[in-house]
C-alpha positions in Angstrom: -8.1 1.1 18.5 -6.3 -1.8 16.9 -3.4 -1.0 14.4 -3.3 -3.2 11.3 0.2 -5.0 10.6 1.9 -5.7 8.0 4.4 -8.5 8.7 4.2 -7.8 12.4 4.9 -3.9 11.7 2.6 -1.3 11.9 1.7 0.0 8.7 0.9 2.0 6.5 4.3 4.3 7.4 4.9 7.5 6.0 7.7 9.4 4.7 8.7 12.5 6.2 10.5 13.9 2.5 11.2 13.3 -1.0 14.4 10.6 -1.0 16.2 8.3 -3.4 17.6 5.3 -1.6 17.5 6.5 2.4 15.6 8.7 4.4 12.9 9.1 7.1 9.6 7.7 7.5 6.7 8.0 10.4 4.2 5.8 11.5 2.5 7.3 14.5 4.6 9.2 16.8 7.6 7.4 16.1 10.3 8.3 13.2 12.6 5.2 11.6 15.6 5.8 9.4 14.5 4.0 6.0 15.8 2.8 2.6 14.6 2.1 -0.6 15.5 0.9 -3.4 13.1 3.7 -5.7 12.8 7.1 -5.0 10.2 7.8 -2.5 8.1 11.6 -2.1 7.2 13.1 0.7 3.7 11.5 1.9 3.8 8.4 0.0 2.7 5.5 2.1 4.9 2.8 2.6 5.5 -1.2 3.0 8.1 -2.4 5.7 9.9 -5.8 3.7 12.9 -6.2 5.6 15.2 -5.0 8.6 19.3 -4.6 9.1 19.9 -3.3 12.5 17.7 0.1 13.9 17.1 0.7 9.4 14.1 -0.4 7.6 13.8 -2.1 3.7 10.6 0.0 2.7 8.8 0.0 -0.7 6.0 2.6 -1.7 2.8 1.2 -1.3 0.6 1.0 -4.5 -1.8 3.7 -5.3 -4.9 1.7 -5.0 -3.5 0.2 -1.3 -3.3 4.1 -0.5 -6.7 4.9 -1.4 -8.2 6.0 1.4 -12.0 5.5 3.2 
């Protein structure tokens, strides 16, 4: 199986919870400490546009880039 990047990360991730400005997100098996400048709800797909240290610059993904096949 390949996994489609997005800017070298694996993508789409997916937040574990409803947060405003930090919290966690999962792509696979793996969980990443995240932050965002908009508030995020649990299951929204998100974009990976930046990194400072072990924390991640997300941004939710659009609805129509979440549609699924």
């Amino acid at each position: 199986m390949r996994i489609a990047t997005e800017g070298g990360w694996p993508c789409p991730f997916v937040a574990l919870g409803d947060f405003d400005g930090d919290g966690w997100a999962r792509v696979h098996s793996e969980l990443w400490k995240v932050v965002s400048e908009g508030p995020v709800r649990k299951g929204q797909k998100l974009r990976v546009e930046g990194v400072e240290g072990l924390i991640l610059k997300v941004s939710v993904l659009p609805e129509k880039t979440r549609g699924g096949a």
